[in-house]
Gaussian input, Z-matrix of N, CA and C with variables (Angstrom, degrees):
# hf/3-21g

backbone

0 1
 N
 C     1     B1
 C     2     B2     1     A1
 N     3     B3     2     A2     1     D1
 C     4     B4     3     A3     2     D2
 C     5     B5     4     A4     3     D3
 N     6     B6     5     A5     4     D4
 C     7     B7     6     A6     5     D5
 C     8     B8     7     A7     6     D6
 N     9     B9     8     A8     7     D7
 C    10    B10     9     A9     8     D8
 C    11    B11    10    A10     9     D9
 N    12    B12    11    A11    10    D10
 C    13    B13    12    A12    11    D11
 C    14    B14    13    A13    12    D12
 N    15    B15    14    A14    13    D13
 C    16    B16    15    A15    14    D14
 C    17    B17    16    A16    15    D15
 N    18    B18    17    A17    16    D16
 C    19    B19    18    A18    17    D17
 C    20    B20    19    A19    18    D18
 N    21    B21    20    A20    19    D19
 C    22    B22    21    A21    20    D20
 C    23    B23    22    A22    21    D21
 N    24    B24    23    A23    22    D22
 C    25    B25    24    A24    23    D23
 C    26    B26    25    A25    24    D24
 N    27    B27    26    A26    25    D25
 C    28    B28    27    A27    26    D26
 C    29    B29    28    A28    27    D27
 N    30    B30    29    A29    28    D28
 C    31    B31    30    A30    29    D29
 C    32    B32    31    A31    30    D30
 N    33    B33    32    A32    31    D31
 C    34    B34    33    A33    32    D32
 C    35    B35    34    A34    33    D33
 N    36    B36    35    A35    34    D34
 C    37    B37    36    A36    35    D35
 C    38    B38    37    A37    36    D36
 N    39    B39    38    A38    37    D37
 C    40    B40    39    A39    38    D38
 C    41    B41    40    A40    39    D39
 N    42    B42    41    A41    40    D40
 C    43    B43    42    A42    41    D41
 C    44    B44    43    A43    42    D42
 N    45    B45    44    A44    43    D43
 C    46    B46    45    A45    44    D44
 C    47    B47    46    A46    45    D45
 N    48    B48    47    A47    46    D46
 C    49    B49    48    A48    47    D47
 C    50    B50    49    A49    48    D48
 N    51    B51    50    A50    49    D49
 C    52    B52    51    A51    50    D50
 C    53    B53    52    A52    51    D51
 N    54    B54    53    A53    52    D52
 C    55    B55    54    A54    53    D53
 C    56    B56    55    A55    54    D54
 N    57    B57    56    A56    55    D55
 C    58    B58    57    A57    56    D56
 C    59    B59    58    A58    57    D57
 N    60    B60    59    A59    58    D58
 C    61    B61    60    A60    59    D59
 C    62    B62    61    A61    60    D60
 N    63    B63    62    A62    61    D61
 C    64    B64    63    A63    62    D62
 C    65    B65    64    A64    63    D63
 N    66    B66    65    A65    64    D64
 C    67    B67    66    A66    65    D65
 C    68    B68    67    A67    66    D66
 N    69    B69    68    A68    67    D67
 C    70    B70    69    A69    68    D68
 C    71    B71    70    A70    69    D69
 N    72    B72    71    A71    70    D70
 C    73    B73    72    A72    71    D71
 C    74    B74    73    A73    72    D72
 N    75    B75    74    A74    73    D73
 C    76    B76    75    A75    74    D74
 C    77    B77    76    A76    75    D75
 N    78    B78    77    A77    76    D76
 C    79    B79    78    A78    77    D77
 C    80    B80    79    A79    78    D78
 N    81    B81    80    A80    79    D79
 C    82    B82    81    A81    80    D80
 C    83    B83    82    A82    81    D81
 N    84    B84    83    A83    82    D82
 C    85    B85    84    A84    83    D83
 C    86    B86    85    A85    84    D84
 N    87    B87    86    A86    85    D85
 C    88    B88    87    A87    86    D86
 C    89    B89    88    A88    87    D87
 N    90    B90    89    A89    88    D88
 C    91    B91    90    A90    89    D89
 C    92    B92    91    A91    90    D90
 N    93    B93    92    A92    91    D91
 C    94    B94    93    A93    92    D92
 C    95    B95    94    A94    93    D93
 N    96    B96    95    A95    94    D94
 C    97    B97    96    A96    95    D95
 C    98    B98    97    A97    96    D96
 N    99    B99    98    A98    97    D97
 C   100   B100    99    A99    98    D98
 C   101   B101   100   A100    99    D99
 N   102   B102   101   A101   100   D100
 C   103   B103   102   A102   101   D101
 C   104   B104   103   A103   102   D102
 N   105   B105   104   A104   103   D103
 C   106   B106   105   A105   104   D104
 C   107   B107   106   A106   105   D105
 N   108   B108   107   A107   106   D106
 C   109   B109   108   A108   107   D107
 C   110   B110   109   A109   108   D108
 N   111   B111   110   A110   109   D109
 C   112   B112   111   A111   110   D110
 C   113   B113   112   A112   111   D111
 N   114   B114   113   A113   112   D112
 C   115   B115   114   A114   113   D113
 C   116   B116   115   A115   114   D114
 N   117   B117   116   A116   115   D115
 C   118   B118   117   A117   116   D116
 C   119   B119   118   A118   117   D117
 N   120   B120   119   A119   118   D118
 C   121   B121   120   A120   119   D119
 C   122   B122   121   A121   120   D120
 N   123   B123   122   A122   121   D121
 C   124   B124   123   A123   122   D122
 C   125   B125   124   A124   123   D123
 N   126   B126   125   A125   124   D124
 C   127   B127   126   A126   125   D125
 C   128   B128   127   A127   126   D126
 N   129   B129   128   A128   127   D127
 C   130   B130   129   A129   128   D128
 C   131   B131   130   A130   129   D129
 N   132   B132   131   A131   130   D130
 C   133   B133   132   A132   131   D131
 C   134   B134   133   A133   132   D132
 N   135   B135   134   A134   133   D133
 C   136   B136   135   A135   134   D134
 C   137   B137   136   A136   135   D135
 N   138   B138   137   A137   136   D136
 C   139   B139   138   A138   137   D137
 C   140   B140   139   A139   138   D138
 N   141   B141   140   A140   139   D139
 C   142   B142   141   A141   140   D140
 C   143   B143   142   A142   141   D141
 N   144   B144   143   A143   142   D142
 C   145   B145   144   A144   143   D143
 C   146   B146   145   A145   144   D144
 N   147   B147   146   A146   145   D145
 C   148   B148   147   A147   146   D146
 C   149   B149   148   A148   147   D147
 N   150   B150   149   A149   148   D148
 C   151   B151   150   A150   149   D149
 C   152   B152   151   A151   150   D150
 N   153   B153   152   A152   151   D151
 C   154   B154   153   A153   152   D152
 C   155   B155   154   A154   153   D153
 N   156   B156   155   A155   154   D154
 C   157   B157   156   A156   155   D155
 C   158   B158   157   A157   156   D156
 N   159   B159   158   A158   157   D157
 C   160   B160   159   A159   158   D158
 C   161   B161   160   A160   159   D159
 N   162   B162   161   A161   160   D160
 C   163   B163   162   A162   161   D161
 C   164   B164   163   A163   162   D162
 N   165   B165   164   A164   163   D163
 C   166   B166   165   A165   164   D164
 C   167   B167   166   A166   165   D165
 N   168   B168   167   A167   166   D166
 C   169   B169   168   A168   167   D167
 C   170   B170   169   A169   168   D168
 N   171   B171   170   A170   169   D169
 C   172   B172   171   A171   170   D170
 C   173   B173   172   A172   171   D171
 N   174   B174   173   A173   172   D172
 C   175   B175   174   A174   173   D173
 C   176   B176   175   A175   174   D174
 N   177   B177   176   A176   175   D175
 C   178   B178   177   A177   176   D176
 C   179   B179   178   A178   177   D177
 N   180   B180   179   A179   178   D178
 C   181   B181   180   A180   179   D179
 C   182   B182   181   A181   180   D180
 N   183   B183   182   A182   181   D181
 C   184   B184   183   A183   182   D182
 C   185   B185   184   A184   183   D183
 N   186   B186   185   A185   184   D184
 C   187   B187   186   A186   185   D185
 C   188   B188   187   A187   186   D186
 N   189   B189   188   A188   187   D187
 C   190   B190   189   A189   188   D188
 C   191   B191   190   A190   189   D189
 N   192   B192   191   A191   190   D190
 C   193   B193   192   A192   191   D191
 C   194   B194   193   A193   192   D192
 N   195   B195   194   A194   193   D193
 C   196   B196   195   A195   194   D194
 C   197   B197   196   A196   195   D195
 N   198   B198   197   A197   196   D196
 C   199   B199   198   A198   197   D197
 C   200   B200   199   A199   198   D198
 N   201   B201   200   A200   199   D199
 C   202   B202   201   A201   200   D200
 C   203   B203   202   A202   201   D201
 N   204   B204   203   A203   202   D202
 C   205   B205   204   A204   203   D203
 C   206   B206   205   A205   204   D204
 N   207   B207   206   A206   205   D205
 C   208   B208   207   A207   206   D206
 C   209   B209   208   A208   207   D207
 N   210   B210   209   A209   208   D208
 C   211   B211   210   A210   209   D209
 C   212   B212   211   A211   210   D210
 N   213   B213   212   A212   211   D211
 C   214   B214   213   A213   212   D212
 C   215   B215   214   A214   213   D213
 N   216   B216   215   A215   214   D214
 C   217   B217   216   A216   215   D215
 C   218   B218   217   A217   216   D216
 N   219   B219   218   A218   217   D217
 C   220   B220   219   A219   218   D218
 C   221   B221   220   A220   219   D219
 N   222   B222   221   A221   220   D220
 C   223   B223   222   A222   221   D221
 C   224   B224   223   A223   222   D222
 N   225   B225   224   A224   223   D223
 C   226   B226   225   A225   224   D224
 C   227   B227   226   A226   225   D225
 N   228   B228   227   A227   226   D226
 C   229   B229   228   A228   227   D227
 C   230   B230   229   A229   228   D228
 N   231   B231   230   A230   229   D229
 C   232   B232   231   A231   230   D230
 C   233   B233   232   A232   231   D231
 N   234   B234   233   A233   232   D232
 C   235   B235   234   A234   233   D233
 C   236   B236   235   A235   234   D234
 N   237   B237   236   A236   235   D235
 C   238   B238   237   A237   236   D236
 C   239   B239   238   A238   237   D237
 N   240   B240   239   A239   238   D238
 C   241   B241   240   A240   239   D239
 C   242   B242   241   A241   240   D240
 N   243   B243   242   A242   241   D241
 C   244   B244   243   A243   242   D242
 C   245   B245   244   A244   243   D243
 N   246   B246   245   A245   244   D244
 C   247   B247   246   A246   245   D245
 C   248   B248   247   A247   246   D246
 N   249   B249   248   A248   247   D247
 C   250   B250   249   A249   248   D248
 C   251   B251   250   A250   249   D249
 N   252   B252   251   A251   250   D250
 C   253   B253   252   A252   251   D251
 C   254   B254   253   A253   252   D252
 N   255   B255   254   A254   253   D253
 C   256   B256   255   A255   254   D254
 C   257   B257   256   A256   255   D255
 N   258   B258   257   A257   256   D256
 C   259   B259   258   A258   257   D257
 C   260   B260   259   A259   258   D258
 N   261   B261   260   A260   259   D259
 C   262   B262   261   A261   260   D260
 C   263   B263   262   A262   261   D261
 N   264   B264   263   A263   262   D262
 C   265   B265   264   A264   263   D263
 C   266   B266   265   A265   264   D264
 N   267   B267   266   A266   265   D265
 C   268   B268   267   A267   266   D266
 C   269   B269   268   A268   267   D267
 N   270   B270   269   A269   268   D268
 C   271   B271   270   A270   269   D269
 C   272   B272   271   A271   270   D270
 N   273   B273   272   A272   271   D271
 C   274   B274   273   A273   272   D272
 C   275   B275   274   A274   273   D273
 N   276   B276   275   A275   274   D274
 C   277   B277   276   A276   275   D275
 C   278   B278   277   A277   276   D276
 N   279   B279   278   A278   277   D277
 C   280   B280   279   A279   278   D278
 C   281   B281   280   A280   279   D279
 N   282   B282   281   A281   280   D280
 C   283   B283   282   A282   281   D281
 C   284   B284   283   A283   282   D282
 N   285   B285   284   A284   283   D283
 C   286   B286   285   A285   284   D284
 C   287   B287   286   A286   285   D285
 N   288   B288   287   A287   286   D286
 C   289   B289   288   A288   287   D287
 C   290   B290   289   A289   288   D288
 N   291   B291   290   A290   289   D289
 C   292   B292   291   A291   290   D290
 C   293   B293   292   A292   291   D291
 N   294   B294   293   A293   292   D292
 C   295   B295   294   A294   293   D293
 C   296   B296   295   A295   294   D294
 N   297   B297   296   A296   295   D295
 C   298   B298   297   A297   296   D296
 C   299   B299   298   A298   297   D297
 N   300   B300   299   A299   298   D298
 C   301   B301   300   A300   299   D299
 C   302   B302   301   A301   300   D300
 N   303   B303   302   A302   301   D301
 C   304   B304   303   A303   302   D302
 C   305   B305   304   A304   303   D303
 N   306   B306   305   A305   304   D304
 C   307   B307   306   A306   305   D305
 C   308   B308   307   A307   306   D306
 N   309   B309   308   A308   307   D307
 C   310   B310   309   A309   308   D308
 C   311   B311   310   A310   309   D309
 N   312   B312   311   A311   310   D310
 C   313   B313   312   A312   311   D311
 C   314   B314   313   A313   312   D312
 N   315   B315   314   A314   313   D313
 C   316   B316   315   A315   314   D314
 C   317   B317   316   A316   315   D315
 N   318   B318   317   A317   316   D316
 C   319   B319   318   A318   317   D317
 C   320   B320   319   A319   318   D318
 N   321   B321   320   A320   319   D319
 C   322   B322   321   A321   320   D320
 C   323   B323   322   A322   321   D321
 N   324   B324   323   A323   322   D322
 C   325   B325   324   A324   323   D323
 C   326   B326   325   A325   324   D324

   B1=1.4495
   B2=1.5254
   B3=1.3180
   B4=1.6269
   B5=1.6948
   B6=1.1873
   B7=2.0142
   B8=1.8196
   B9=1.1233
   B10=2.1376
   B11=1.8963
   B12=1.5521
   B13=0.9395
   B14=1.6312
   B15=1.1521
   B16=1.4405
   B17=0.6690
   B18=2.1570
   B19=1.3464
   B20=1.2404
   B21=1.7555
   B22=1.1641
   B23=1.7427
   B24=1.4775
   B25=1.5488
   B26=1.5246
   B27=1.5703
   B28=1.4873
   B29=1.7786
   B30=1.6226
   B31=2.1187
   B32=1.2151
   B33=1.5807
   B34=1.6316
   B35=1.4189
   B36=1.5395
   B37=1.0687
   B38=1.3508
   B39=1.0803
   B40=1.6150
   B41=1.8877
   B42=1.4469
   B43=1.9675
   B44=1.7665
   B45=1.3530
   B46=1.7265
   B47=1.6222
   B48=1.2764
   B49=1.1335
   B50=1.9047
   B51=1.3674
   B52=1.5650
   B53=1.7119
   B54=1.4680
   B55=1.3268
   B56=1.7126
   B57=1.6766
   B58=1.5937
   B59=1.8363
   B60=1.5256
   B61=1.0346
   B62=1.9596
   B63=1.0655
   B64=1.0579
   B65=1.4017
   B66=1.6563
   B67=1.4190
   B68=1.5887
   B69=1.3622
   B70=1.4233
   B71=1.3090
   B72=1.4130
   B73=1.8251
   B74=1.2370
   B75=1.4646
   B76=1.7937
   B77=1.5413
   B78=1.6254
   B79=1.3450
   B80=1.5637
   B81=1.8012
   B82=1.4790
   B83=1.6790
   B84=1.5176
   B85=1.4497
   B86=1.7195
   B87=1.2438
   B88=1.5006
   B89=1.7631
   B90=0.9257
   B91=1.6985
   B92=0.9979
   B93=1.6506
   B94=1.5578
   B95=1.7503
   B96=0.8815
   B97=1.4888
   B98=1.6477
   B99=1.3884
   B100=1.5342
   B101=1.6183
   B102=1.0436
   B103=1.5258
   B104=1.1508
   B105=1.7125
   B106=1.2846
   B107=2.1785
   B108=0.9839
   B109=1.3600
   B110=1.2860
   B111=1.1664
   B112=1.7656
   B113=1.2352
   B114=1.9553
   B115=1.2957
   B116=1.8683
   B117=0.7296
   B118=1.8465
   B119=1.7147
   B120=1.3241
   B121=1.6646
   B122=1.4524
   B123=1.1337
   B124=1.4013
   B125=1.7274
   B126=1.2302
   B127=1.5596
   B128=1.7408
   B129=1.1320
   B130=1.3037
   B131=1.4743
   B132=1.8550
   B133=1.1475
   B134=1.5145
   B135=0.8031
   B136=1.2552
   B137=1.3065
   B138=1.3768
   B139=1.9072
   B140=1.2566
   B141=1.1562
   B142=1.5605
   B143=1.8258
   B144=0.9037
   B145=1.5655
   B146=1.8085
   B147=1.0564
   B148=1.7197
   B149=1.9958
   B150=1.1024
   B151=1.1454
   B152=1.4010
   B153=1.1971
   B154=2.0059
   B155=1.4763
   B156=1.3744
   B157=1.5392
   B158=1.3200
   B159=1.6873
   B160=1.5587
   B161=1.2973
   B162=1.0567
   B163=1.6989
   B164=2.0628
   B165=1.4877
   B166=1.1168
   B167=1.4869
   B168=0.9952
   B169=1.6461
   B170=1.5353
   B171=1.3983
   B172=0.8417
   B173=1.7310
   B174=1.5093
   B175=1.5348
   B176=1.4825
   B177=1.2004
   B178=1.3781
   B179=1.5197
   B180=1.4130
   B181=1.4404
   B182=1.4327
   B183=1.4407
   B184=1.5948
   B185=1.7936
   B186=1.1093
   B187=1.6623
   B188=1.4191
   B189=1.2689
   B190=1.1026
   B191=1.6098
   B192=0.6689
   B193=1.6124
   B194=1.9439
   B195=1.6605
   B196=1.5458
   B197=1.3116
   B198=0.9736
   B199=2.1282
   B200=1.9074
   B201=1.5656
   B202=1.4528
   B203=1.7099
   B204=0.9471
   B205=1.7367
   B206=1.7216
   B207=1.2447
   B208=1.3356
   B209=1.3726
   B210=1.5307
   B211=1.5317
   B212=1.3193
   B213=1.1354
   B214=1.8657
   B215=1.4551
   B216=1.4492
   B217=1.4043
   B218=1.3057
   B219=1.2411
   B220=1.4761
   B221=1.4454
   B222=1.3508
   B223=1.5498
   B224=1.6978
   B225=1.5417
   B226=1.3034
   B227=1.9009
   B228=1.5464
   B229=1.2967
   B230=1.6002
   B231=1.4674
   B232=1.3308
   B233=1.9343
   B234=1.4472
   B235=1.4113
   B236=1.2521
   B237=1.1527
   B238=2.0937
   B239=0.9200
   B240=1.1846
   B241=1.0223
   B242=1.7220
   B243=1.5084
   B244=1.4384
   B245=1.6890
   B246=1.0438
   B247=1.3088
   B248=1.5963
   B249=1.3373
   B250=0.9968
   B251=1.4275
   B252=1.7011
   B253=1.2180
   B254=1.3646
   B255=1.7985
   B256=1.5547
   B257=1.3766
   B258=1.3382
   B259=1.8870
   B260=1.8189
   B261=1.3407
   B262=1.4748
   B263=1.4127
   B264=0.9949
   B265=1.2838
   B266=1.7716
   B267=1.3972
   B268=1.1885
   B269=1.4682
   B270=1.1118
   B271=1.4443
   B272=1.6534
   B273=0.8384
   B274=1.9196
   B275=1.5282
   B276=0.9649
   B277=1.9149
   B278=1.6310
   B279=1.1552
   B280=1.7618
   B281=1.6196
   B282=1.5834
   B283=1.3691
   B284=1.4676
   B285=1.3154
   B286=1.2720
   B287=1.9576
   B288=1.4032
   B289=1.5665
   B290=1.8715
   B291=1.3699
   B292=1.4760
   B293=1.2709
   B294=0.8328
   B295=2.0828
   B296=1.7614
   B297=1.5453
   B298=1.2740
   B299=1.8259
   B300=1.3461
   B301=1.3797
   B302=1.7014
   B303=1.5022
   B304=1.2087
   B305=1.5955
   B306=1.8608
   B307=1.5261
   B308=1.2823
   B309=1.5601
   B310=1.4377
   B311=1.2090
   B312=0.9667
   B313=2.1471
   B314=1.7679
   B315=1.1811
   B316=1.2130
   B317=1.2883
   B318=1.0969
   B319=1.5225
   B320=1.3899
   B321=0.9613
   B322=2.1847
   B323=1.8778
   B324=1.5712
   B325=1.2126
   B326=2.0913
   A1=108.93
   A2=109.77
   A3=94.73
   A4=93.45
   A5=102.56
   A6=129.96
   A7=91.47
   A8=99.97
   A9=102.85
   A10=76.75
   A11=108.89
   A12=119.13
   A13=120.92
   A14=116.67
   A15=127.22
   A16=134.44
   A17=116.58
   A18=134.22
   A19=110.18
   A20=117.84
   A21=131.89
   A22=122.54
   A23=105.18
   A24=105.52
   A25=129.56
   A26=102.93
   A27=128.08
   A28=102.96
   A29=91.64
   A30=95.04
   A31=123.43
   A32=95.99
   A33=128.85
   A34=116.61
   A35=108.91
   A36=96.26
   A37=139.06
   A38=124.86
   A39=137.91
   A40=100.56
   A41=94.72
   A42=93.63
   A43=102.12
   A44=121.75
   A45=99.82
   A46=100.62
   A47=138.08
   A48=134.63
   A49=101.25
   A50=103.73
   A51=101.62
   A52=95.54
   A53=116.51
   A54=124.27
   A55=127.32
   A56=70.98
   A57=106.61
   A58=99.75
   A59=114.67
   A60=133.61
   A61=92.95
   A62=142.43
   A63=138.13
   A64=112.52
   A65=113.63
   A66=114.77
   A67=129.80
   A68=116.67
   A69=116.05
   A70=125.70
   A71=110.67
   A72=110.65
   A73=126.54
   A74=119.33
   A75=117.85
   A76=75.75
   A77=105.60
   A78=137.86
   A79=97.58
   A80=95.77
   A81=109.19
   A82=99.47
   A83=104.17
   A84=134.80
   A85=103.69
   A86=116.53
   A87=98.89
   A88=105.12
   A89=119.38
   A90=126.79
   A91=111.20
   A92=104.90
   A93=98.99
   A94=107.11
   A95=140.72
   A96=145.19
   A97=94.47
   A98=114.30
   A99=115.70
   A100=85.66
   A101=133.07
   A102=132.49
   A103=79.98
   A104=136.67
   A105=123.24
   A106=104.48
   A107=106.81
   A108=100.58
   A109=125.53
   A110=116.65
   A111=116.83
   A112=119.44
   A113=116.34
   A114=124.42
   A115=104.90
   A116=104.83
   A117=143.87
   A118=77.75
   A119=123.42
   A120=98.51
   A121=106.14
   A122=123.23
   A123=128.41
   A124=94.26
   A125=107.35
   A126=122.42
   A127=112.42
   A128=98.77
   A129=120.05
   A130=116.40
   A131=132.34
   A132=149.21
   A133=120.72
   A134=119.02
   A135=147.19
   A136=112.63
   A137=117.78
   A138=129.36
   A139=107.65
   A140=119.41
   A141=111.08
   A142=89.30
   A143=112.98
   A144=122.72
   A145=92.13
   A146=121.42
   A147=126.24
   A148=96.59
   A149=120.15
   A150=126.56
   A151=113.38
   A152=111.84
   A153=107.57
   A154=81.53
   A155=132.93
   A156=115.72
   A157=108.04
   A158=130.80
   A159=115.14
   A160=87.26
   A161=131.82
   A162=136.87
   A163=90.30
   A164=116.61
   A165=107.28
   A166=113.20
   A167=129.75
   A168=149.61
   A169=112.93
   A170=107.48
   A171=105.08
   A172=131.66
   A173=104.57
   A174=103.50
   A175=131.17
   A176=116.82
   A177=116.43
   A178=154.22
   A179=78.23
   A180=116.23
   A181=110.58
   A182=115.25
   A183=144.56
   A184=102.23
   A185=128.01
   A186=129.63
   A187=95.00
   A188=121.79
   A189=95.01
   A190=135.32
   A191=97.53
   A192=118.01
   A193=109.24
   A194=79.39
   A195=97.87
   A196=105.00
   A197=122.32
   A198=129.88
   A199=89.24
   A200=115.68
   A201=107.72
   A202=91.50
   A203=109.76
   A204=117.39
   A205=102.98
   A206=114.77
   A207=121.49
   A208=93.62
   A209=119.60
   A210=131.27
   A211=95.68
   A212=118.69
   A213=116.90
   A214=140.86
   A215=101.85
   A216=108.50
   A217=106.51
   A218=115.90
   A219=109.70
   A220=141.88
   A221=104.90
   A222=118.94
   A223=132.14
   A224=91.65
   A225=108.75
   A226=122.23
   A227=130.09
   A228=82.40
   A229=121.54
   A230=100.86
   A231=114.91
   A232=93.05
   A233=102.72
   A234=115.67
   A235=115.91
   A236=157.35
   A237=143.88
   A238=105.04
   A239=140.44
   A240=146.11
   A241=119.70
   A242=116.61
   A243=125.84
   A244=111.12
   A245=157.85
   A246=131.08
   A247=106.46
   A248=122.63
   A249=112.52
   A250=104.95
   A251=113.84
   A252=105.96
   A253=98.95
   A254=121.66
   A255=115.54
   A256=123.14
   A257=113.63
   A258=118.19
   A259=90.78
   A260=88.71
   A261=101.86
   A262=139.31
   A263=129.99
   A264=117.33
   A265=127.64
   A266=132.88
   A267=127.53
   A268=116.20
   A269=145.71
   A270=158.30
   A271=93.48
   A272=120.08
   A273=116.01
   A274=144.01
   A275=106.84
   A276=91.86
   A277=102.42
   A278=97.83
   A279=106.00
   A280=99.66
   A281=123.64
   A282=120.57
   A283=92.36
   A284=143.68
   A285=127.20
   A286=98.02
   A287=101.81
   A288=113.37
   A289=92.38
   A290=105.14
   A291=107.90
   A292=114.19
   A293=123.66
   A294=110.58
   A295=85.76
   A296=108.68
   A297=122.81
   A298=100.95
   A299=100.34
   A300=118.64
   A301=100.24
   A302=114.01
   A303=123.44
   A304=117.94
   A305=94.40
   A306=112.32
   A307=138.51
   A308=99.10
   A309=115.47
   A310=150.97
   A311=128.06
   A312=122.62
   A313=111.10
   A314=117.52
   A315=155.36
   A316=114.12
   A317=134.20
   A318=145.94
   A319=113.48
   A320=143.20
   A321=138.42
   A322=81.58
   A323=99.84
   A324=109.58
   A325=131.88
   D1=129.54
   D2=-165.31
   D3=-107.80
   D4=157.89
   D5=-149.04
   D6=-78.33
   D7=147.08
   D8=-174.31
   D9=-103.41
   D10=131.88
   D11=172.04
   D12=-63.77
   D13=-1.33
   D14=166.19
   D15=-75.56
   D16=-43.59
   D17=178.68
   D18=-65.68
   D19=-44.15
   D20=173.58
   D21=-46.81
   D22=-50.58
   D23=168.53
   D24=-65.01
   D25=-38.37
   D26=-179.46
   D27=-59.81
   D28=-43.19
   D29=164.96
   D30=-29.75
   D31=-72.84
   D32=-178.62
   D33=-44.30
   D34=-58.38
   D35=168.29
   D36=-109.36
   D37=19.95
   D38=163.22
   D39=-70.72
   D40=-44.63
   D41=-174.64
   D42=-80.67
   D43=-29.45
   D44=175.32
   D45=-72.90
   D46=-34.14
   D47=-172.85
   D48=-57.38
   D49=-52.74
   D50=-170.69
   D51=-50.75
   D52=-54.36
   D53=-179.62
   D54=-15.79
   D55=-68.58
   D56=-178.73
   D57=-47.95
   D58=-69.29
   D59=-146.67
   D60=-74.52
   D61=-14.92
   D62=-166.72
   D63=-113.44
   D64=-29.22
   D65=158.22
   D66=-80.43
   D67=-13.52
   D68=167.62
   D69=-36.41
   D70=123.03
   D71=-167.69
   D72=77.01
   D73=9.79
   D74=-161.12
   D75=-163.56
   D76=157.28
   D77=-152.02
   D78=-139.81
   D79=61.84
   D80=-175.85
   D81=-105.20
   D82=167.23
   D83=-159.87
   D84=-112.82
   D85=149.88
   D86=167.09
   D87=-98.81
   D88=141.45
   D89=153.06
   D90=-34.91
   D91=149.70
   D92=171.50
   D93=-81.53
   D94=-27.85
   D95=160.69
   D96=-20.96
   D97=-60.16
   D98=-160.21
   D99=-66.85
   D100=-60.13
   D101=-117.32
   D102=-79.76
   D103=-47.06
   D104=-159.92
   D105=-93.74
   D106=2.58
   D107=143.86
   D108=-74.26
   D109=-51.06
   D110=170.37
   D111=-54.83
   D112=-31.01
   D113=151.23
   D114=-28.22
   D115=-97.09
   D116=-152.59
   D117=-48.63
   D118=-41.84
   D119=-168.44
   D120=-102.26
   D121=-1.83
   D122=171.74
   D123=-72.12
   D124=-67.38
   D125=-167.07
   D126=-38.46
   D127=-44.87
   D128=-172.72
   D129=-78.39
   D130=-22.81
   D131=112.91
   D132=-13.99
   D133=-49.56
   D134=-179.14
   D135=-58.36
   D136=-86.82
   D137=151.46
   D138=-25.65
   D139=-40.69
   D140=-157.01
   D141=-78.57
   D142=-62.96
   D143=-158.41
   D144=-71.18
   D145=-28.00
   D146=170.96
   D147=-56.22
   D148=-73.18
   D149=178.23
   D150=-44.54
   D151=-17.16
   D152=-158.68
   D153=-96.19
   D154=-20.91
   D155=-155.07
   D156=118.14
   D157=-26.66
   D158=-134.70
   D159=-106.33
   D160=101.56
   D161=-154.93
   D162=-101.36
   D163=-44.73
   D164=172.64
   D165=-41.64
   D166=-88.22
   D167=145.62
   D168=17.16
   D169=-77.57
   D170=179.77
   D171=-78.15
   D172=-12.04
   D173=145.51
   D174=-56.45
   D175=-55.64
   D176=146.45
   D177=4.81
   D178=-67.92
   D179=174.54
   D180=-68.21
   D181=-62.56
   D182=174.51
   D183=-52.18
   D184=-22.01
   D185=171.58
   D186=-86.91
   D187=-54.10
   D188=174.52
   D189=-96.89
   D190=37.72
   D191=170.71
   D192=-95.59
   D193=-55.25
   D194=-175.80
   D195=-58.52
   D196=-30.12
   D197=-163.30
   D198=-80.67
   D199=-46.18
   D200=-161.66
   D201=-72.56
   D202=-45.76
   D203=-170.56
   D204=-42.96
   D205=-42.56
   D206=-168.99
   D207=-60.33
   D208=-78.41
   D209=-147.05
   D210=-96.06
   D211=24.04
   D212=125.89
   D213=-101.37
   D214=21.12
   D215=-162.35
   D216=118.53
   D217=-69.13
   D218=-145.78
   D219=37.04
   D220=34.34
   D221=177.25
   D222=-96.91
   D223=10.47
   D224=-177.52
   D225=94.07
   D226=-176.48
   D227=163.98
   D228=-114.22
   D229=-158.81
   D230=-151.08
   D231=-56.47
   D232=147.34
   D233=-161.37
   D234=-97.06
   D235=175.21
   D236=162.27
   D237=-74.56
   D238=-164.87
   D239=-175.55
   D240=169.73
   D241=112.86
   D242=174.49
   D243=3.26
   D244=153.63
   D245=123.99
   D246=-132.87
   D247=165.58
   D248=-169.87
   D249=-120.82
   D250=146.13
   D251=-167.29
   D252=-138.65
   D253=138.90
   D254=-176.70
   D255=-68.72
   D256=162.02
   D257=-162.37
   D258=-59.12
   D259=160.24
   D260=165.30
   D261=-77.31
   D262=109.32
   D263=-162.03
   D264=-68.63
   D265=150.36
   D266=-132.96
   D267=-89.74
   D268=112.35
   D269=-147.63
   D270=-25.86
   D271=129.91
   D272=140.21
   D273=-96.01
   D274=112.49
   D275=-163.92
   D276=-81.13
   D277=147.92
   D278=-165.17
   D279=-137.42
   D280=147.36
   D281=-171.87
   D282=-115.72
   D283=88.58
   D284=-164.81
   D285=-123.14
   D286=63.41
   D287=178.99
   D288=-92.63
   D289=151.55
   D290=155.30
   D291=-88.60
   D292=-158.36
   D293=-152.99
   D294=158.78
   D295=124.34
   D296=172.94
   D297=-85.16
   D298=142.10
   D299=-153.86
   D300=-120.42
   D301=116.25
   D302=163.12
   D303=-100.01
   D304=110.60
   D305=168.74
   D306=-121.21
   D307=49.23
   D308=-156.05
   D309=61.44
   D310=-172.70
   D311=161.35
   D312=-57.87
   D313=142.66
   D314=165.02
   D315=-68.84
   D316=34.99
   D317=179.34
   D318=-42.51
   D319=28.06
   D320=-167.55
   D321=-47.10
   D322=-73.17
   D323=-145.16
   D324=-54.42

């Protein structure tokens, strides 16, 4: 599905605004969570304007992509990893039929 160059900008800047708006007064850092979101929508800026022709532009774009990619890690992504899980426990056979039940006469009266 290819990216509407709007949603893509509207990304950019709706998340520096949150940025903006959450570091005011404090001598905060972004996460790498953030940085490699700005990755992924920078990057993707990038393609778009790569495809249009705008090779200036989208170099641009691609530095800074490359700069967020860095100081988020840049280690690729998150990898599998072993986990260990306990044995299974051993079948049970269970008779769970309903079965019409004789309990005698109905005496109220």
């Amino acid at each position: 599905m290819a990216d509407s160059i709007t949603g893509l900008r509207l990304d950019v800047v709706t998340a520096k605004a949150l940025v903006w708006l959450v570091s005011v007064g404090r001598d905060a850092e972004l996460t790498s969570e953030a940085h490699i979101f700005f990755f992924d929508r920078y990057q993707r800026l990038a393609q778009y304007h790569r495809r249009r022709g705008h090779a200036a532009r989208a170099r641009q774009l691609q530095a800074k992509a490359d700069e967020h990619y860095e100081l988020g890690g840049g280690e690729g992504p998150p990898y599998a990893a072993a986990m260990g899980m306990p044995r299974p426990r051993r079948w049970l056979a269970v008779d769970a039929v309903a079965r019409p039940q004789f309990r005698g006469p109905d005496d109220a009266a």
